[in-house]
Backbone as CSV, one residue per row, in Angstrom:
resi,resn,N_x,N_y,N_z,CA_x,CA_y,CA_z,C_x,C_y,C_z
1,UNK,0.842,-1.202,0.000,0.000,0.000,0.000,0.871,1.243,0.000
2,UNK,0.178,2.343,-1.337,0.925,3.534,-1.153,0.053,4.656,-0.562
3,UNK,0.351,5.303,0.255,-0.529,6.462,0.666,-0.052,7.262,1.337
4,UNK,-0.886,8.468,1.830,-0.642,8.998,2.495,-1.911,9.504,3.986
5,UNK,-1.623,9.570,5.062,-3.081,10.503,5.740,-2.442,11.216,7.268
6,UNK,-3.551,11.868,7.143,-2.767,13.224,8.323,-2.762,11.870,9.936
7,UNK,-2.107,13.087,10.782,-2.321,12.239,12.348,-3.603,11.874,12.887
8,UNK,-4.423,12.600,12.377,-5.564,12.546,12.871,-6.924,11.325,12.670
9,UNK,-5.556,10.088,11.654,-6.101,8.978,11.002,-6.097,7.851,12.331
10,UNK,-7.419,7.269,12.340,-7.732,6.677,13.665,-6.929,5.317,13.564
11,UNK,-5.933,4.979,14.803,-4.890,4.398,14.815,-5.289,2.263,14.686
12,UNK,-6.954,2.407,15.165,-7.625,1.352,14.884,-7.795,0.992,13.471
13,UNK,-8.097,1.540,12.475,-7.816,1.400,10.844,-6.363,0.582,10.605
14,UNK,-5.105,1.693,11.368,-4.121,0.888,10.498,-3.928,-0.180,11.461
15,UNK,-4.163,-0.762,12.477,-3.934,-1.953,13.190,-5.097,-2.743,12.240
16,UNK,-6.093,-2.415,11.876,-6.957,-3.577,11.294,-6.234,-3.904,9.663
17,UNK,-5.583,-2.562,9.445,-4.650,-3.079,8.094,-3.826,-4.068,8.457
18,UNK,-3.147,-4.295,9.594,-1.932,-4.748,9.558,-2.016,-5.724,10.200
19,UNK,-3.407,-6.477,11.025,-4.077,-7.484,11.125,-4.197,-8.021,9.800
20,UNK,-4.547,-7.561,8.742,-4.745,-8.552,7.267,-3.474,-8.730,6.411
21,UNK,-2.170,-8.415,7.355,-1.140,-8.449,6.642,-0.698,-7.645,5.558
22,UNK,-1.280,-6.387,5.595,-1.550,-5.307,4.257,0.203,-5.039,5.090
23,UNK,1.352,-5.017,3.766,2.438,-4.055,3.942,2.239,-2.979,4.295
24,UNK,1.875,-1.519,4.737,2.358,-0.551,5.256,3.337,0.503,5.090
25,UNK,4.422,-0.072,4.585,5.974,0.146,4.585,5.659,1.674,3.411
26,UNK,4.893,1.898,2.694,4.597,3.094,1.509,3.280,3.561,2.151
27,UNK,3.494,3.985,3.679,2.153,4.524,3.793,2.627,5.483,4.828
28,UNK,2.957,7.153,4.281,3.243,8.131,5.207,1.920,8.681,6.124
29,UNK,2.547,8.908,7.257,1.430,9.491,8.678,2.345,10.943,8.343
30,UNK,1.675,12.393,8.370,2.281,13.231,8.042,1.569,14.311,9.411
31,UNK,1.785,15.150,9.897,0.820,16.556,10.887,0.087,16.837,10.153
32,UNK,-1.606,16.746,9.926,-2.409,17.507,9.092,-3.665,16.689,9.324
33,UNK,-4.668,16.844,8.362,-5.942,16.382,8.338,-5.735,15.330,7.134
34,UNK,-6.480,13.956,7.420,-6.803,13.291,6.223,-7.673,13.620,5.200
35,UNK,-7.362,13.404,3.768,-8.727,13.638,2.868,-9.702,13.481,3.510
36,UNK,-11.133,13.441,3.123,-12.215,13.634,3.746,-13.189,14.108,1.895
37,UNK,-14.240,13.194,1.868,-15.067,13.472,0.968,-16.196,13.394,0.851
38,UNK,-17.153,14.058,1.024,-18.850,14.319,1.733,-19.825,14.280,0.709
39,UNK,-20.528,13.512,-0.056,-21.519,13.572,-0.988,-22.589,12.717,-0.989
40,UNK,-23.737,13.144,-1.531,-25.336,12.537,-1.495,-25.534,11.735,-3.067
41,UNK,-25.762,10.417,-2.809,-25.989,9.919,-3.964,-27.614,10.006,-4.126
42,UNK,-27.818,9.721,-5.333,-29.164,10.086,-6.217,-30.273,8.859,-5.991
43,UNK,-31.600,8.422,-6.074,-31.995,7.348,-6.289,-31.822,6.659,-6.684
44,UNK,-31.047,6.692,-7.689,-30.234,5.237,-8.671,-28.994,4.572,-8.308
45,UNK,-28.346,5.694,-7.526,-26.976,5.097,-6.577,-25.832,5.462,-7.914
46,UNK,-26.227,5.844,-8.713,-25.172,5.751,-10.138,-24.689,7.032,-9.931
47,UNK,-25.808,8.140,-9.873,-25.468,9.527,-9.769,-25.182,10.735,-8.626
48,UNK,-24.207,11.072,-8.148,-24.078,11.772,-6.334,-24.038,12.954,-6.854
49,UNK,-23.990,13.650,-5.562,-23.492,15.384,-5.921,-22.495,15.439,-4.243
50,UNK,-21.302,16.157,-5.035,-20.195,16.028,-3.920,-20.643,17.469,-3.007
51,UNK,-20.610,17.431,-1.841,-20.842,18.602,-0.829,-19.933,19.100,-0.474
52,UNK,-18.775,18.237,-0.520,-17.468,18.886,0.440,-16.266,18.232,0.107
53,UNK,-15.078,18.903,-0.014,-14.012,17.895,-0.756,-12.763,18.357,-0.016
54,UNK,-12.306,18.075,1.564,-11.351,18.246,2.074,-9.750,17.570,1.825
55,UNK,-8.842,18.266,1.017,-7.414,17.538,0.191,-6.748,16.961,1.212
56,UNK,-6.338,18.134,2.409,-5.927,17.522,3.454,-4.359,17.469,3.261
57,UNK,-3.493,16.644,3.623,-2.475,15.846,3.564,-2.112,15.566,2.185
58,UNK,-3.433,15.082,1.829,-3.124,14.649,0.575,-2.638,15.827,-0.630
59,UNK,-2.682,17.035,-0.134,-2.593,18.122,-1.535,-0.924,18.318,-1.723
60,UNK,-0.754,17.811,-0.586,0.877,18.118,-0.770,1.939,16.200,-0.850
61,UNK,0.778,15.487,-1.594,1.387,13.813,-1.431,2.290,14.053,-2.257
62,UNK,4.142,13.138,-2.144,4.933,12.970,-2.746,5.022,11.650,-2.502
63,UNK,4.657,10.504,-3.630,4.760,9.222,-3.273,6.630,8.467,-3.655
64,UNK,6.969,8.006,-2.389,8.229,7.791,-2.361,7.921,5.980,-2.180
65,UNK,8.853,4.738,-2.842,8.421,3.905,-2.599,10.023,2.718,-1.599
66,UNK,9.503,2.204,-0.818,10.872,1.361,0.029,11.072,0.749,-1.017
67,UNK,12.288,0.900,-1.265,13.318,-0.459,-1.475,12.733,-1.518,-2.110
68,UNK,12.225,-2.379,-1.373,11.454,-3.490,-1.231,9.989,-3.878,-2.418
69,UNK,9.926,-2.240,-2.652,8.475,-2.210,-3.459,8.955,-2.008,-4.734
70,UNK,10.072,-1.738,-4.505,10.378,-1.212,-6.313,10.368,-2.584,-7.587
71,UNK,10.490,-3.554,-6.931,10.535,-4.668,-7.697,9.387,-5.949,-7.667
72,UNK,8.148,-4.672,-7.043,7.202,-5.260,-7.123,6.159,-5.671,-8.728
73,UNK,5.979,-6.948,-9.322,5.933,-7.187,-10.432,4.096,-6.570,-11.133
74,UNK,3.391,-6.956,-10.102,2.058,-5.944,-10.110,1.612,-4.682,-9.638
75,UNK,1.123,-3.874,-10.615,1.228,-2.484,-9.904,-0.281,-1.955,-10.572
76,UNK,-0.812,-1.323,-9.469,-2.240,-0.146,-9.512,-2.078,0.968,-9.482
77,UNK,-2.117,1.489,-10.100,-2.125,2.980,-9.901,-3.395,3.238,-9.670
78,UNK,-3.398,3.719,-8.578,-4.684,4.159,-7.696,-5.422,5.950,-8.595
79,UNK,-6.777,6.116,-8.141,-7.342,7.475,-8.203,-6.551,8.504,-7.828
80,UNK,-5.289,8.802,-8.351,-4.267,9.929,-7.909,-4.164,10.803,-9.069
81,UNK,-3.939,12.206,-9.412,-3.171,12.792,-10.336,-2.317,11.655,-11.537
82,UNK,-2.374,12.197,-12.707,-1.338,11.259,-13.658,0.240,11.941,-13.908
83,UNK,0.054,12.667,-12.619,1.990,13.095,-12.864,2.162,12.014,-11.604
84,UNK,1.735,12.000,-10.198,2.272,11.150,-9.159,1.625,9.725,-10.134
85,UNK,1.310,9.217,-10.447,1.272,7.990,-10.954,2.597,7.709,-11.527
86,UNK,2.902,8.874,-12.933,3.955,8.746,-13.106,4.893,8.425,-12.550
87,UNK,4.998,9.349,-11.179,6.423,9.445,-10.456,6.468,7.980,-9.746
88,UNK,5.296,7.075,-9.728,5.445,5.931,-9.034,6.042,5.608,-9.626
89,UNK,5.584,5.217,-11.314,6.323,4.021,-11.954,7.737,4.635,-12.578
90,UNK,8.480,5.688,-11.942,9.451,6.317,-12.761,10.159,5.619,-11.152
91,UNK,10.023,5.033,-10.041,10.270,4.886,-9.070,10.518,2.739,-8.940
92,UNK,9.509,2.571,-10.510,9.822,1.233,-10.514,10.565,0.486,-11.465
93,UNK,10.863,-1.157,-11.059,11.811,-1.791,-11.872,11.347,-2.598,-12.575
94,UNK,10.375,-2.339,-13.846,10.223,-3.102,-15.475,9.220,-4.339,-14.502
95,UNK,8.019,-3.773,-13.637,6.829,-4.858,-13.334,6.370,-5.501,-14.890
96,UNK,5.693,-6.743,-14.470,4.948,-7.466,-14.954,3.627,-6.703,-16.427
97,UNK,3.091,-5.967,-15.336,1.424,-5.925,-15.605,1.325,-4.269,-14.727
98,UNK,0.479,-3.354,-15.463,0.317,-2.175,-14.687,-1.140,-1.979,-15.151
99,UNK,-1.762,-1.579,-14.004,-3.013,-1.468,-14.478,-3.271,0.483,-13.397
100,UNK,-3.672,1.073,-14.480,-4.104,2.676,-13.841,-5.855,2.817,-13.959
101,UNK,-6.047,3.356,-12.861,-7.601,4.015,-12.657,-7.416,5.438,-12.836
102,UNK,-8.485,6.176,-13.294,-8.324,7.672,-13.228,-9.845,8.272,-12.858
103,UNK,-10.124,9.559,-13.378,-11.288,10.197,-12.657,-11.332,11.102,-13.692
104,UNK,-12.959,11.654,-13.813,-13.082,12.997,-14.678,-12.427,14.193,-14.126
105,UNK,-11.979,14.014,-13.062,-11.243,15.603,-12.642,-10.057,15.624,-13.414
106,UNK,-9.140,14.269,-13.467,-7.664,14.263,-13.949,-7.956,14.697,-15.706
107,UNK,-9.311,14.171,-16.072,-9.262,14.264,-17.751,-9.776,15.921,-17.775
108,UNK,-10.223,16.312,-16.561,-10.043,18.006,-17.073,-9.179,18.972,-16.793
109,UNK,-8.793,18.472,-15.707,-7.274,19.456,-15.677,-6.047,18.813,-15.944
110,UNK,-5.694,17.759,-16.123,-4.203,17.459,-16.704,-4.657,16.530,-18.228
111,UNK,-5.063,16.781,-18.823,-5.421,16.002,-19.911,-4.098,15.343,-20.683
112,UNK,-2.962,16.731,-21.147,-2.061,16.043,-21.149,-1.533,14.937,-21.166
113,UNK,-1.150,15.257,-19.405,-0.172,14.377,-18.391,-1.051,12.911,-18.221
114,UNK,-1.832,12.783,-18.649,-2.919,11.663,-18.367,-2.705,11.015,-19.984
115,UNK,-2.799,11.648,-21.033,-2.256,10.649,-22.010,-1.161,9.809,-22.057
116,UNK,0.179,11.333,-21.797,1.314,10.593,-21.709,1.718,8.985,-20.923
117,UNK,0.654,9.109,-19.529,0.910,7.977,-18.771,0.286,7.288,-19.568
118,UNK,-1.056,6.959,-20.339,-1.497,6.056,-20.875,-0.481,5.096,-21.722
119,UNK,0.160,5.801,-22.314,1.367,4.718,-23.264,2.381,4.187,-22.489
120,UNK,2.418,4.438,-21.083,3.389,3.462,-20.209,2.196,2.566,-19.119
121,UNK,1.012,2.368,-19.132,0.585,1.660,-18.605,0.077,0.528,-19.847
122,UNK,-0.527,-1.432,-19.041,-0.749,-2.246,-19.753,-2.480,-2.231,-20.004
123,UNK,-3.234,-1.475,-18.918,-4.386,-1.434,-18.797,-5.113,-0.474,-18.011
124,UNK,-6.542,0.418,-18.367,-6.754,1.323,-18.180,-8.251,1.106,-17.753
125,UNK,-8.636,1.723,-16.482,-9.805,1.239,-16.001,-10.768,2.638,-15.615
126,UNK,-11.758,2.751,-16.371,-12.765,3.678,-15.811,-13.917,3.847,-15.741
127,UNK,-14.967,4.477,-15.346,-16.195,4.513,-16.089,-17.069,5.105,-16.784
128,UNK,-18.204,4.872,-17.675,-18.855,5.350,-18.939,-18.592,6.583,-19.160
129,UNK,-18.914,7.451,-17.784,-18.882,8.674,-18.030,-17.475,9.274,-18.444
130,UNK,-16.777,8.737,-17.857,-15.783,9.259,-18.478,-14.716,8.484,-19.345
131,UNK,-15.335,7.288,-19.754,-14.878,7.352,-21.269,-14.796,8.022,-22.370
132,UNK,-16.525,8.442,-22.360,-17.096,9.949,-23.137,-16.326,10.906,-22.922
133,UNK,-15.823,11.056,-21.945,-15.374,12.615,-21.732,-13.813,12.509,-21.590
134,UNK,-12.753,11.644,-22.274,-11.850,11.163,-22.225,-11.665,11.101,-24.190
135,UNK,-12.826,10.645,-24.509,-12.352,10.007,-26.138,-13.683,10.923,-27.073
136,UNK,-14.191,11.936,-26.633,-15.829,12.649,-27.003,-16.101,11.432,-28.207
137,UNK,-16.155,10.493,-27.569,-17.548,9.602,-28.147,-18.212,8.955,-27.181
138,UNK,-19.856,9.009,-27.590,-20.468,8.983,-26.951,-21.029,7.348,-27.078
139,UNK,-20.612,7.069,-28.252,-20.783,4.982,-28.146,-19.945,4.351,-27.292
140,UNK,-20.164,3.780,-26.491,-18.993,3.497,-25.795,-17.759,2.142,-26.387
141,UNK,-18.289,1.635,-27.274,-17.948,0.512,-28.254,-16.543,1.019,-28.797
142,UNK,-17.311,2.109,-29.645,-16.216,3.134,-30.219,-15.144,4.022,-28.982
143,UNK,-15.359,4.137,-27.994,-14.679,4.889,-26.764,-14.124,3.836,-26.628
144,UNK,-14.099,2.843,-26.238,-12.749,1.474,-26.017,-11.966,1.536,-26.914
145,UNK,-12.403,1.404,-28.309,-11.770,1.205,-29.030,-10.599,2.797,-28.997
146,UNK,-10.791,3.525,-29.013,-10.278,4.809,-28.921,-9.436,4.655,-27.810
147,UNK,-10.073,4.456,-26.738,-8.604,4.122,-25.623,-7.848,3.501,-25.778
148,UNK,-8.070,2.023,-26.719,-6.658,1.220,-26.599,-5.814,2.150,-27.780
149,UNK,-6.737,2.620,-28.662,-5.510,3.565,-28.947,-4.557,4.708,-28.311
150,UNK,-4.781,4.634,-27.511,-4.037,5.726,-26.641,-2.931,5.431,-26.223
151,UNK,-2.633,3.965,-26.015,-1.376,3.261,-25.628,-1.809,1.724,-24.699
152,UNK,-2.924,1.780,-23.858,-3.052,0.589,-23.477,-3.125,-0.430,-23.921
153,UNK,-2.824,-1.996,-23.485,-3.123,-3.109,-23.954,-4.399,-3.212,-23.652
154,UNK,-5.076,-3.010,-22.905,-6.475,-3.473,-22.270,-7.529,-2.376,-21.698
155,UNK,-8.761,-2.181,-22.130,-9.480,-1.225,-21.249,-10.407,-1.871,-20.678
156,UNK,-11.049,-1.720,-19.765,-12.152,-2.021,-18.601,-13.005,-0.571,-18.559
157,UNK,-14.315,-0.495,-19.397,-15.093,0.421,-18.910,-16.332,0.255,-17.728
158,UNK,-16.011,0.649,-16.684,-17.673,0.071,-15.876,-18.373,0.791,-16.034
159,UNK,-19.684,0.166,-15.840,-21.156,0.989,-15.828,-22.079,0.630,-15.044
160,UNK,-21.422,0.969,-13.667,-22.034,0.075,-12.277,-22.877,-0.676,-12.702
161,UNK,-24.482,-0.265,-12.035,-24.917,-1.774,-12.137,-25.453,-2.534,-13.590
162,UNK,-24.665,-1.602,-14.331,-24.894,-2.798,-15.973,-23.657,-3.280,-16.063
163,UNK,-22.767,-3.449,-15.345,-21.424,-4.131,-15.723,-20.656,-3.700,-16.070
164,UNK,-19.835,-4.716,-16.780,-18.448,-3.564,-17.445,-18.043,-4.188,-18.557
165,UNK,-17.494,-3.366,-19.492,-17.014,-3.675,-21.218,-15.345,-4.088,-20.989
166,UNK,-14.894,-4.807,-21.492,-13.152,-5.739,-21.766,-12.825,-4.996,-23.052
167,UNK,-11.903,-4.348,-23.082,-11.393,-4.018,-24.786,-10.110,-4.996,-24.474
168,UNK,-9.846,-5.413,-25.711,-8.305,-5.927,-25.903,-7.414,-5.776,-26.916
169,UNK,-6.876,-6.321,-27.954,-6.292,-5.760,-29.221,-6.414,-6.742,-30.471
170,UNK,-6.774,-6.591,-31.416,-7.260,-7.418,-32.481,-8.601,-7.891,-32.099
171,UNK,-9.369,-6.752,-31.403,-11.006,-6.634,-31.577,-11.514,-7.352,-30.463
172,UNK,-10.494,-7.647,-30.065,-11.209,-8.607,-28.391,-12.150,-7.930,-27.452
173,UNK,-13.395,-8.437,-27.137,-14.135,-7.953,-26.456,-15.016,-8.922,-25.438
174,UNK,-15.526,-8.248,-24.285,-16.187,-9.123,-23.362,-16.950,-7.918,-22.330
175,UNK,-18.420,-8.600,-22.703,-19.332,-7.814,-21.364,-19.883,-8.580,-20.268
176,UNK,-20.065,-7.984,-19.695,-20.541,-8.561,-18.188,-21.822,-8.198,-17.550
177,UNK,-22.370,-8.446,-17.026,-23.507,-7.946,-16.159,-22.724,-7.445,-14.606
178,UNK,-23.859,-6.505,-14.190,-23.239,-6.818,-12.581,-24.028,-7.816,-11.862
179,UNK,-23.063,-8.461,-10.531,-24.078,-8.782,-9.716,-25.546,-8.270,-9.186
180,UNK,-26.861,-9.535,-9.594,-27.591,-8.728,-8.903,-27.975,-8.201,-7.678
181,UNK,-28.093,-7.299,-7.117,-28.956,-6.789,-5.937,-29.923,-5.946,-5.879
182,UNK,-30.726,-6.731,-4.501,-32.103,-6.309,-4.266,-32.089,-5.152,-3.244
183,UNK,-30.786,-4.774,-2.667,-30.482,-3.789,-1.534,-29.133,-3.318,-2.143
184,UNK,-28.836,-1.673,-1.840,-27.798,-0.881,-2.093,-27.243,-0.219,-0.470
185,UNK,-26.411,-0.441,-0.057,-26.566,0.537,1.501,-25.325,1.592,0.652
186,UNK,-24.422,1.293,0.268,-23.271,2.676,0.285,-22.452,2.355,-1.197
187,UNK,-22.337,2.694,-1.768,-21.724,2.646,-3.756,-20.481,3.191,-3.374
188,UNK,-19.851,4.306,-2.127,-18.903,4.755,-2.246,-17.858,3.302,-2.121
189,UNK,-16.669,3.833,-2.923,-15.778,2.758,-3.047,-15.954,1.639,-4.028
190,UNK,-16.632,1.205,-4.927,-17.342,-0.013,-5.582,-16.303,-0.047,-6.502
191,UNK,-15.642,1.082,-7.217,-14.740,1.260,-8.183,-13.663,0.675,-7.408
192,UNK,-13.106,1.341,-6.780,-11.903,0.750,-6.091,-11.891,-0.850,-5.881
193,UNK,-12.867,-1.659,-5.236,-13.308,-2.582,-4.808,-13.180,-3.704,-5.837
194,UNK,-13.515,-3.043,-6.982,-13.532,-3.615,-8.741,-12.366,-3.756,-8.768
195,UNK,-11.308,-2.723,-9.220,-10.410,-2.688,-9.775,-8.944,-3.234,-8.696
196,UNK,-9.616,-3.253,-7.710,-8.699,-3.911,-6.974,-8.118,-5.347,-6.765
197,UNK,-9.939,-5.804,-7.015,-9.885,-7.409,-6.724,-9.755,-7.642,-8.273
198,UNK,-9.889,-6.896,-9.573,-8.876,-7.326,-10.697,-7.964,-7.318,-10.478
199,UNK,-6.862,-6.671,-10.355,-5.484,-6.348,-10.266,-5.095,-7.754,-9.407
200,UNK,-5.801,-7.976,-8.061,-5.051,-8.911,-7.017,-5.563,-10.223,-7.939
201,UNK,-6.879,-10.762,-8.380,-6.917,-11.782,-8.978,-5.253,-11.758,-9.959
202,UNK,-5.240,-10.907,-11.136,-4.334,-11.732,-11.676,-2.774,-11.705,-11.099
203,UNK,-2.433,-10.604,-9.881,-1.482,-11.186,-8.972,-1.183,-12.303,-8.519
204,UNK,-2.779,-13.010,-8.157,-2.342,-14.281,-7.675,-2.402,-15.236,-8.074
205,UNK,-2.647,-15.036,-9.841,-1.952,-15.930,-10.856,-0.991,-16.181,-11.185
206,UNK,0.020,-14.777,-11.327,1.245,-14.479,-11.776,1.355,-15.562,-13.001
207,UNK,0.910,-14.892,-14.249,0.988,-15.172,-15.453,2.666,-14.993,-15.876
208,UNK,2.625,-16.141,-17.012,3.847,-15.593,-17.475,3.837,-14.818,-18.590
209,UNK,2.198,-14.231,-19.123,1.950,-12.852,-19.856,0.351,-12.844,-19.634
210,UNK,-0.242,-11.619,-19.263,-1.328,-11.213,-18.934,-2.364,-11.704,-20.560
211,UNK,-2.955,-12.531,-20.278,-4.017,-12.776,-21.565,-5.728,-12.009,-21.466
212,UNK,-6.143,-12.067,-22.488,-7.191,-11.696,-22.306,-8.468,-12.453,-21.481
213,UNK,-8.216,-13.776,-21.888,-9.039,-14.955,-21.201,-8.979,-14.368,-19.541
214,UNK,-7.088,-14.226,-19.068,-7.196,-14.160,-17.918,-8.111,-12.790,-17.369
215,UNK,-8.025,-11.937,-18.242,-8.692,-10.819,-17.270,-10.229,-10.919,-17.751
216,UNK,-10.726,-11.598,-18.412,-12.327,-11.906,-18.605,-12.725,-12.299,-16.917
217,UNK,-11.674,-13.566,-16.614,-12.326,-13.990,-15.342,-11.292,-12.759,-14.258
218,UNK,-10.609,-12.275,-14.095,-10.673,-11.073,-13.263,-11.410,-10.046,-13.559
219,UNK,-12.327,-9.489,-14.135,-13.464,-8.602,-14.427,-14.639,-9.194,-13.568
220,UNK,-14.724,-10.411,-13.698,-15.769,-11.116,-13.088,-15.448,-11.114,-11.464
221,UNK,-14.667,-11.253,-11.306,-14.085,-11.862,-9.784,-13.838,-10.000,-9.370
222,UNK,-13.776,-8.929,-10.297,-14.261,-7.852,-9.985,-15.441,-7.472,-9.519
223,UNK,-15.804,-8.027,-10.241,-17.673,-7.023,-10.163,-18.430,-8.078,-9.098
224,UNK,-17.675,-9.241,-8.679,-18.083,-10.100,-8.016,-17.659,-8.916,-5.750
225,UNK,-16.793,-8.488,-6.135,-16.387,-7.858,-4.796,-16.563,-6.893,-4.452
226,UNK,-17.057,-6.090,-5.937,-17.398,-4.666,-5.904,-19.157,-4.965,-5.202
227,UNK,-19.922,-5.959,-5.565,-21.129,-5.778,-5.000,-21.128,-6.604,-3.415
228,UNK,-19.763,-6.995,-3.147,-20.137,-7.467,-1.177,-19.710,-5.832,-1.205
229,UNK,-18.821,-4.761,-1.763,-18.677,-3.721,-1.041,-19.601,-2.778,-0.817
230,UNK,-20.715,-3.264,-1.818,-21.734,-2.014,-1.685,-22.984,-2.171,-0.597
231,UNK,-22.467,-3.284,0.228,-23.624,-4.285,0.672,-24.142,-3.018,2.452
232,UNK,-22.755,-3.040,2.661,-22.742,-1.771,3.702,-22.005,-0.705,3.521
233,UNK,-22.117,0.114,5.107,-21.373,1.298,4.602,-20.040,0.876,4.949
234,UNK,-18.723,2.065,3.898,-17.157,1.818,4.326,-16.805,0.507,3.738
235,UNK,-16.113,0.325,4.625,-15.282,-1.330,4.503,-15.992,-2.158,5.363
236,UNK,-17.185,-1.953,6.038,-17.589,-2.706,6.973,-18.295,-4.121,6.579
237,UNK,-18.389,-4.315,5.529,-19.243,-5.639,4.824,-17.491,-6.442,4.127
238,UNK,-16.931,-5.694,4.040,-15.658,-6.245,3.259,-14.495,-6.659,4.535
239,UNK,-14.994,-6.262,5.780,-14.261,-6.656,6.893,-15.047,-8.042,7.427
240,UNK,-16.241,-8.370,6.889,-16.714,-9.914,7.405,-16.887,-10.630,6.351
241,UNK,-16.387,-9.975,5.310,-15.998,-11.200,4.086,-14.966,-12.139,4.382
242,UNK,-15.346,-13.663,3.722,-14.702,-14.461,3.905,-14.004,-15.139,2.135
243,UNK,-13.020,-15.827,2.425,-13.058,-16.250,0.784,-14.516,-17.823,0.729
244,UNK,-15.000,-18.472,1.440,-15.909,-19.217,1.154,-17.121,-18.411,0.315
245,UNK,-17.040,-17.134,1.031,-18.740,-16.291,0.411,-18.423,-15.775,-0.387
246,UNK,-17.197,-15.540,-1.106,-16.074,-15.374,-2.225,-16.288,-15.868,-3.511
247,UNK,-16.458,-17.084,-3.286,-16.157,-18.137,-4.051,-17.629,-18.615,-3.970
248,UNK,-18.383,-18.626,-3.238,-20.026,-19.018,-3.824,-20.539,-17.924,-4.540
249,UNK,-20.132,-16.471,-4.411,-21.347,-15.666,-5.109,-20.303,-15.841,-6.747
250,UNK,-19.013,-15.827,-6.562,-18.508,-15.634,-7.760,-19.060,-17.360,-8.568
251,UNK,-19.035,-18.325,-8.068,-19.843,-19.671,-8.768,-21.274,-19.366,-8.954
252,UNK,-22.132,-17.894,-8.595,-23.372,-17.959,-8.820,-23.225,-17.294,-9.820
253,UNK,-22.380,-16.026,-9.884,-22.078,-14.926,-11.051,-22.196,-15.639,-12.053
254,UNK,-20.959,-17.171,-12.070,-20.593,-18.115,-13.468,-21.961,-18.493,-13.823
255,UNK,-22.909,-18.841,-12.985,-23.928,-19.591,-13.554,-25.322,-18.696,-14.281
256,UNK,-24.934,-17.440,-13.417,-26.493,-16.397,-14.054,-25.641,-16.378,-15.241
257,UNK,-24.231,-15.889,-15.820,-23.551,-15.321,-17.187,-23.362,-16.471,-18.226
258,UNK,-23.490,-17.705,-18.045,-23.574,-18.563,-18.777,-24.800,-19.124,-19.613
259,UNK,-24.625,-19.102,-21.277,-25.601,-19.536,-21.767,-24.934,-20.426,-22.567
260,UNK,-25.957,-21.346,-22.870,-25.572,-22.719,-23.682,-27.009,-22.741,-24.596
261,UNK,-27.146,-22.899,-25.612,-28.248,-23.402,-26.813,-28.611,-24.337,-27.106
């Protein structure tokens, strides 16, 4: 884990990190306030309006990485600016597999600096809305296709609860549904939640080259974790996850997405 958060970050969080064995070692405690982000989502859960957007700590992050991490072979680039993304992987040694998330804020003020990284990452993860507002097309068929031109091997567009689109290269494609649910308690985080448990699925394959097959079933085993996260608020539904309830909803996912004739 790379991060950063002020003192004022409750010291029970990082003991429950470090109860799950989460490294630590790239995670500065600095004097200040942690981010902090306050918004009301809509009846559909798809659409919020942000109230309050405290930077905190975070406005002044310089991500520095130990030793130890530099030769780490999987790498995320988290919801950060696309110059500190940069500076991560200008910080690493020739990984495996890189997969970057971004946000409509980065595609309006560094538009740039957000291409350039695109041609040093392997895969690029975001959603509908701002595919559109990343590639101004409004098909999203055609918006994949437009991103892998940008430099990626792979795009992942989500579209919460309709799923998410696979681009690959020589026309490869794959959609998904999301898991269903009959209850929503909290959407914040679902992205992260996605793109996380992609990234760690094919970590804990460790391919000896990232295929498309493989990330069909990490998309799935995505959207499979993104809906225990939405189940409560925070991390609190993802702190009594187990891998058994893991592994049954993702064998139910296989069976609603499967058709045979």
């Amino acid at each position: 884990m790379i991060g950063i958060v002020g003192d004022d970050f409750p010291q029970a969080h990082t003991a429950y990190f470090q109860s799950r064995n989460i490294d630590l070692g790239g995670l500065q405690t600095v004097p200040g306030r942690t981010f902090r982000w306050c918004g009301e989502y809509h009846a559909d859960f798809n659409n919020r309006t942000t109230l309050s957007t405290e930077l905190g700590v975070f406005e002044t992050f310089n991500p520095q990485l130990p030793e130890d991490y530099r030769t780490t072979p999987y790498v995320l680039l988290g919801n950060i600016g696309p110059d500190l993304q940069g500076h991560v992987l200008d910080q690493m040694e020739r990984p495996k597999f890189i997969v970057a998330d971004t946000m409509n804020l980065w595609i309006n003020i560094t538009n740039e600096a957000l291409h350039k990284l695109l041609k040093r990452v392997d895969m690029l993860v975001l959603n509908d809305e701002e595919a559109r507002q990343l590639t101004k097309e409004e098909n999203l068929i055609r918006a994949g296709r437009a991103l892998l031109e940008l430099g990626p091997r792979f795009v992942a567009i989500k579209k919460g609860e309709h799923g998410c689109m696979l681009f690959g290269e020589g026309g490869a494609f794959f959609a998904t549904g999301a898991y269903p649910l009959a209850e929503i308690h909290d959407p914040t985080g679902a992205g992260d939640s996605f793109v996380g448990a992609l990234a760690g699925y094919v970590a804990s394959k460790n391919p000896k080259g990232v295929t498309f097959d493989l990330l069909r079933a990490a998309v799935a085993h995505g959207s499979v974790m993104a809906s225990f996260n939405v189940e409560a608020f925070s991390l609190e539904r993802l702190r009594t996850l187990t891998n058994v309830q893991l592994a049954e909803r993702f064998n139910q996912f296989k069976a609603m997405t499967r058709f045979e004739e």
